[in-house]
C-alpha positions as CSV (number, residue, x, y, z in Angstrom):
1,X,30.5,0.1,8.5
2,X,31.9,-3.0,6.5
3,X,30.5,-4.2,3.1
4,X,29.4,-7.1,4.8
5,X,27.7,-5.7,7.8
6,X,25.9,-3.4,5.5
7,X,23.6,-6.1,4.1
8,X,22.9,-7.7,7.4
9,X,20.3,-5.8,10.0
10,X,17.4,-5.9,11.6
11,X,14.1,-4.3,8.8
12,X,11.2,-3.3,11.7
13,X,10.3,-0.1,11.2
14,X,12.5,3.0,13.1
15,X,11.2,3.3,16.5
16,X,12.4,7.2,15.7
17,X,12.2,8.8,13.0
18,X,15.6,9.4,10.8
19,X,17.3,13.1,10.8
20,X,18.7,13.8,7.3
21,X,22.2,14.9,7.1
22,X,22.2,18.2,7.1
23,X,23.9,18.5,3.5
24,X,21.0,17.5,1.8
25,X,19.3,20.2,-0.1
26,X,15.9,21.6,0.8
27,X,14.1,21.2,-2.2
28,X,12.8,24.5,-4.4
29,X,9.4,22.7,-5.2
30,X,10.5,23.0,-9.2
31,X,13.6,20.4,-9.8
32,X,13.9,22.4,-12.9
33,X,14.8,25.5,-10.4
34,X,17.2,22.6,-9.0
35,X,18.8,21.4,-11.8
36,X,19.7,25.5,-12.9
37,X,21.3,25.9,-9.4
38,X,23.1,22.4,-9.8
39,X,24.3,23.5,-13.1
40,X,25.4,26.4,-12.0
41,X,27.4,25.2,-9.5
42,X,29.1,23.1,-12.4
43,X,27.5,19.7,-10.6
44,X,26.1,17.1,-13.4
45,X,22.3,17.2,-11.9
46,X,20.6,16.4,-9.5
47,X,19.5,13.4,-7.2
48,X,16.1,13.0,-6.0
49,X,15.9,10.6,-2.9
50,X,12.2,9.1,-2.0
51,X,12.4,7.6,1.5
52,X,10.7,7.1,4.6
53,X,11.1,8.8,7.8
54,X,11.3,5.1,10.1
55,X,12.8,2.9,7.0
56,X,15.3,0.3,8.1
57,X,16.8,0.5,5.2
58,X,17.2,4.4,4.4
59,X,18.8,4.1,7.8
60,X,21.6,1.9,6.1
61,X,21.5,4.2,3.2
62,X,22.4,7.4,5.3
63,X,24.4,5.3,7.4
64,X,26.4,4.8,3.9
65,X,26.5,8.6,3.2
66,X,29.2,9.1,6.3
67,X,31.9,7.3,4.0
68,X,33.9,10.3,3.3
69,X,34.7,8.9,-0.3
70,X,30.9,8.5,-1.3
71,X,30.1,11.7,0.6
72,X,32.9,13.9,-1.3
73,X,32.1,12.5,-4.8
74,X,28.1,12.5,-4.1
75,X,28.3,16.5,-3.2
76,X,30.7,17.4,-6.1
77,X,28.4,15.9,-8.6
78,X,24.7,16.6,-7.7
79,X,23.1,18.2,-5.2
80,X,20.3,15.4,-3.2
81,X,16.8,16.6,-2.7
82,X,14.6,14.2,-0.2
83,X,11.4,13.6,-1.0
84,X,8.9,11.7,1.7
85,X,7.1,9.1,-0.2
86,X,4.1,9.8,1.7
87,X,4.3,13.6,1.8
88,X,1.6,15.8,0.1
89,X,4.2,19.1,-0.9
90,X,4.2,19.9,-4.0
91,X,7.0,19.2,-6.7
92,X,6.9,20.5,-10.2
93,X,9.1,17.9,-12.0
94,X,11.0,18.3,-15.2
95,X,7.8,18.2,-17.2
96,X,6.2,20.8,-15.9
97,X,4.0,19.2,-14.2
98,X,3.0,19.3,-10.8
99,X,2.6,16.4,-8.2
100,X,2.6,15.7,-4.7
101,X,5.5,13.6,-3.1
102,X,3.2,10.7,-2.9
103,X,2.1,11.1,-6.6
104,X,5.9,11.7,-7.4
105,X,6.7,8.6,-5.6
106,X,4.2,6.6,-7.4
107,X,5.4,8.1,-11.1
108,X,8.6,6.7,-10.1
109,X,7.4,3.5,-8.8
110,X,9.6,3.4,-5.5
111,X,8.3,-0.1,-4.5
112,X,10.9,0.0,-2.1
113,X,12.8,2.9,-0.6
114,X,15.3,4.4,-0.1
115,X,14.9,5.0,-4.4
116,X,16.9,7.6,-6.0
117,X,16.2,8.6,-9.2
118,X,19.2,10.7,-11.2
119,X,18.5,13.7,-13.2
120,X,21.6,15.2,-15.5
121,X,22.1,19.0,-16.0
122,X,19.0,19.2,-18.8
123,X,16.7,17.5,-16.4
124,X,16.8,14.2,-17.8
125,X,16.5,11.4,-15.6
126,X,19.1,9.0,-16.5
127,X,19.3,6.2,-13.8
128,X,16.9,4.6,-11.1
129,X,17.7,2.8,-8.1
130,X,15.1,1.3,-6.5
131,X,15.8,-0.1,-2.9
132,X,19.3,-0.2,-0.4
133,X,23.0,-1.4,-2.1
134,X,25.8,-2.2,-0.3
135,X,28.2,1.2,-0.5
136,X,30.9,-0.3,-2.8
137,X,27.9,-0.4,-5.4
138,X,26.4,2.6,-4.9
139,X,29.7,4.4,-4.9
140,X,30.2,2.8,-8.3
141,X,26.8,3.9,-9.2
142,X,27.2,7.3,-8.3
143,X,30.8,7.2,-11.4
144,X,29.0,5.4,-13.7
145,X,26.2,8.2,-13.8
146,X,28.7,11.3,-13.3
147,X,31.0,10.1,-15.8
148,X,28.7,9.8,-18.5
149,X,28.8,5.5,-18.7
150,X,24.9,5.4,-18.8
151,X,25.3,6.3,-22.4
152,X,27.5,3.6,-23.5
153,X,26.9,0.5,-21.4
154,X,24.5,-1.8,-18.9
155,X,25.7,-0.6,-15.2
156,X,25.8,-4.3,-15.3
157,X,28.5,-4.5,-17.8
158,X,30.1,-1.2,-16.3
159,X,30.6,-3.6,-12.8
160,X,31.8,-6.4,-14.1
161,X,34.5,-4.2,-15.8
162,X,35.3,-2.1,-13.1
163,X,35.2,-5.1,-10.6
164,X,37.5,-7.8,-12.1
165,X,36.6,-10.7,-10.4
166,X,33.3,-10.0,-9.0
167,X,31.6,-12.1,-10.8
168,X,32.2,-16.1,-10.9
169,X,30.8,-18.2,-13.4
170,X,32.1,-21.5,-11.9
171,X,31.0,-23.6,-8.1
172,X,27.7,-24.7,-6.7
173,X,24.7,-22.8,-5.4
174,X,23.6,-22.8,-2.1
175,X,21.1,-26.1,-2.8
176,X,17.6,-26.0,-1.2
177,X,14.7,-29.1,-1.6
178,X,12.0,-26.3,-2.6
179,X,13.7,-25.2,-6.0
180,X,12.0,-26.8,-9.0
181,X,14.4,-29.0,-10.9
182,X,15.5,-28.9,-14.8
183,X,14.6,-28.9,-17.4
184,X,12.9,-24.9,-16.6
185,X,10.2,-24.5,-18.8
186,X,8.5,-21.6,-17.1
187,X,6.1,-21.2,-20.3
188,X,2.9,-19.6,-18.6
189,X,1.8,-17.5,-22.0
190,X,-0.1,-20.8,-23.6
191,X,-1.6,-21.6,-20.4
192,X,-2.0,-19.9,-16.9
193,X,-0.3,-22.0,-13.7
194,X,-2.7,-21.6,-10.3
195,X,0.6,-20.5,-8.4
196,X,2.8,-17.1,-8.8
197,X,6.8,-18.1,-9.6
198,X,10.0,-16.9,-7.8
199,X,12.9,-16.7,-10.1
200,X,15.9,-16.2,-7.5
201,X,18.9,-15.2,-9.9
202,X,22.3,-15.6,-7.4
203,X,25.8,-16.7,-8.0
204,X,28.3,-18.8,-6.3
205,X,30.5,-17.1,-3.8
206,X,27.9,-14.3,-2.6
207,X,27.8,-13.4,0.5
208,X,24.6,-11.8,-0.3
209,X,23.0,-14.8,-1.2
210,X,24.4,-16.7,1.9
211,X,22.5,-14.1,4.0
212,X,19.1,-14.6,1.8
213,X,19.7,-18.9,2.6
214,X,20.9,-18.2,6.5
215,X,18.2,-15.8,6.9
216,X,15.0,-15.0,5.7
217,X,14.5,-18.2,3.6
218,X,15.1,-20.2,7.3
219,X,11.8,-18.4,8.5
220,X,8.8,-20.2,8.8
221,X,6.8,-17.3,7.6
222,X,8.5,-17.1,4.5
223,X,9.0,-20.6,4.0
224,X,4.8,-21.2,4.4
225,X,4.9,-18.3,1.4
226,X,6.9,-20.0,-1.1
227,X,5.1,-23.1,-0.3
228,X,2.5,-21.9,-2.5
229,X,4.8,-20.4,-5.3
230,X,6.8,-22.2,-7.8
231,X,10.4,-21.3,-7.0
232,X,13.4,-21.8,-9.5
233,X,16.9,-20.7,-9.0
234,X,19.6,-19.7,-11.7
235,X,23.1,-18.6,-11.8
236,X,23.2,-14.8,-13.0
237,X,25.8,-15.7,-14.9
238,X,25.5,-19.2,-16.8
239,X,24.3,-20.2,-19.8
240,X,22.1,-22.3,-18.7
241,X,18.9,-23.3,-20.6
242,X,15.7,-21.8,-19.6
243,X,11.9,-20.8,-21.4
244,X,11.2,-17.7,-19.7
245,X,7.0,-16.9,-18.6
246,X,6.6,-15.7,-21.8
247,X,7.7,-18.8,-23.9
248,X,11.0,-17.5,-25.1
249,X,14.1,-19.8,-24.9
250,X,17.1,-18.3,-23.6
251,X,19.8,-18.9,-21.2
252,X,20.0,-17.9,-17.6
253,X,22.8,-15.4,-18.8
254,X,20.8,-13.8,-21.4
255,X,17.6,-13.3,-19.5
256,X,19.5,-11.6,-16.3
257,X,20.9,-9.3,-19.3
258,X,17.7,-8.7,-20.9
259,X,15.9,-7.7,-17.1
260,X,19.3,-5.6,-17.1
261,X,20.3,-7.3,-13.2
262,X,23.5,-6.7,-11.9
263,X,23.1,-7.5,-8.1
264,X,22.4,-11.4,-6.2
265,X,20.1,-12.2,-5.1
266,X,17.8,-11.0,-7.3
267,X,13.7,-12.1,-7.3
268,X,11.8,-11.8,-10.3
269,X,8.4,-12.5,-9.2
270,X,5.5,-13.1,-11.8
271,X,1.9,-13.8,-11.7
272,X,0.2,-17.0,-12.8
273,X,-0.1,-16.0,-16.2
274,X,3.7,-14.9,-16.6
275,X,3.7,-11.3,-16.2
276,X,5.9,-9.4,-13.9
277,X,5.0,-8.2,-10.8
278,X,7.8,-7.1,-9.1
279,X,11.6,-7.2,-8.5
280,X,13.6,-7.2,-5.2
281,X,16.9,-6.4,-7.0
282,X,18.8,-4.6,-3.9
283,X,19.7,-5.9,-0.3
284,X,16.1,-7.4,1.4
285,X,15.5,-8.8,5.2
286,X,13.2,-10.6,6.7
287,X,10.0,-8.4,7.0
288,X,10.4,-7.0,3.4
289,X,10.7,-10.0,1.9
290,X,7.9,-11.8,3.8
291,X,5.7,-8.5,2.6
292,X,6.6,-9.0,-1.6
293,X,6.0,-12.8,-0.9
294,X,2.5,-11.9,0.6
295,X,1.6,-9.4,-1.7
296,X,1.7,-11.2,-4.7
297,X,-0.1,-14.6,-3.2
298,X,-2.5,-12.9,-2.4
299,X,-2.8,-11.0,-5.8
300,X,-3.1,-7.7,-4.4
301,X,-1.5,-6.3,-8.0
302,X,-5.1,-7.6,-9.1
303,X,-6.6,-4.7,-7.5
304,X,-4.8,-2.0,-8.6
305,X,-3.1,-1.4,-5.0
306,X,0.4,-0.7,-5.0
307,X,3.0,-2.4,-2.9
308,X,3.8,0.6,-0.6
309,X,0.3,1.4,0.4
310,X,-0.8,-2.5,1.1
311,X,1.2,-2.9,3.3
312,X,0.6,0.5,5.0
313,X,-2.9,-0.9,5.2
314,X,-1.4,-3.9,6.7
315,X,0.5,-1.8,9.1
316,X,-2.4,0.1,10.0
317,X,-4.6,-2.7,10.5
318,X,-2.5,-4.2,13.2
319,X,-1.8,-0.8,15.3
């Protein structure tokens, strides 16, 4: 599987449900049980994976795993446990207390799977990823947790070092007539807007980003849901000017650091009154994106309904 292909497939649902490889660890039902076996096997922690058994995008994920250079370093350093987002088994976690998958899942907040979260050998979790990453940035993940980077630096900052060149802070963005225009005064803390904003944070030269623009934002659907948002774009990695929903002034540089983003696109997407809603910081398609874009028009948040079970509602509903 190419870097390239990886971020480019269809998101319906499975029409089978995925088989685990068979390397993955059957859970003990106490992680702290798992992190004393991983330690003893000399292994830095643990992983725990939260995934779906007909997700698109844990498909890609395990699909990821065959690499023999992710698969090798992944198995020396942790041991992965899977854990069904909607499954009602038990878990003690490393706070003794107890929870079911799906309670797991929601202390985690796995908007999006597959999430891993990354425990080290005292059963601290150290590092979250929340939805699918192309393999080159999951392998790096998987050193800069290992290798004891967390500590030190942003993975962010880790990236950039590790990946001269990945990064360009020079050319033109991929130019659309729904982003708002400068000056972007996004102030919402003095007074409430009647629409929800889109921040898109890309770069020039993504190929990422080209498949956002070539794909899902060419579909009517989504295009009648950012109709009723406002919708600004920024370069990750300028300096330029920008009041952010809660009426600071920074640059577009300095906010990506602050919300600690290191992958393009990435959508930041608040309510009317500025607060954050959500993030789709990893690889999205078509029907994921269309279902964040819904969501939040239709204030769903408002209700105390997470993302993952509206649009299991949704799913329902139409079956």
């Amino acid at each position: 599987m190419t870097e390239r292909n990886s971020q480019n497939f269809d998101d319906t649902l499975l029409d089978e449900a995925l088989v685990y490889p068979d390397w993955f660890k059957l859970g003990l039902g106490d992680l702290n049980d798992d992190i004393k076996e991983a330690r003893a096997a000399d292994k830095f922690g643990i992983i725990v994976y939260y995934g779906q058994a007909r997700c698109a995008y844990c498909e890609k994920f395990i699909a990821s795993l065959a690499d023999s250079t992710i698969e090798h370093y992944l198995r020396k350093h942790f041991d992965l446990i899977p854990v069904d987002i909607w499954g009602i088994e038990e878990f003690v976690d490393t706070d003794g207390n107890s929870y079911t998958e799906r309670e797991l899942a929601l202390r985690y907040k796995t908007s999006f799977t597959p999430s891993l979260v990354f425990y080290d050998r005292n059963g601290k979790p150290v590092y979250r990823l929340r939805g699918y990453y192309p393999p080159y940035q999951f392998r790096a993940v998987l050193h800069y947790v290992a290798e004891g980077y967390y500590r030190t630096e942003k993975f962010r900052d880790y990236l950039q070092r590790a990946e001269p060149g990945l990064f360009f802070t020079s050319g033109e963005l991929i130019e659309r007539d729904f982003f708002m225009s400068p000056p972007y005064d996004l102030d919402r803390s003095k007074q409430a807007s009647d629409k929800a904003l889109a921040v898109i944070f890309e770069q020039p030269s993504c190929h990422a980003c080209e498949l956002l623009h070539t794909g899902p934002l060419r579909e009517d659907e989504i295009l009648r849901e950012i109709a009723s948002m406002d919708i600004v774009q920024l370069n990750l990695f300028a300096d330029t000017e920008v009041i952010t929903p809660g009426g600071k002034p920074t640059t577009a540089r300095q906010w990506g650091e602050d919300l600690d983003l290191f992958y393009t696109p990435s959508i930041i997407l608040f309510s009317p009154a500025g607060e954050e809603i959500m993030r789709v910081d990893s690889v999205v398609q078509f029907y994921r994106l269309w279902g964040v874009l819904d969501y939040v028009n239709k204030r769903v948040y408002e209700h105390g309904i997470d993302y993952q079970s509206w649009r299991l509602q949704q799913r329902e509903t139409i079956d």
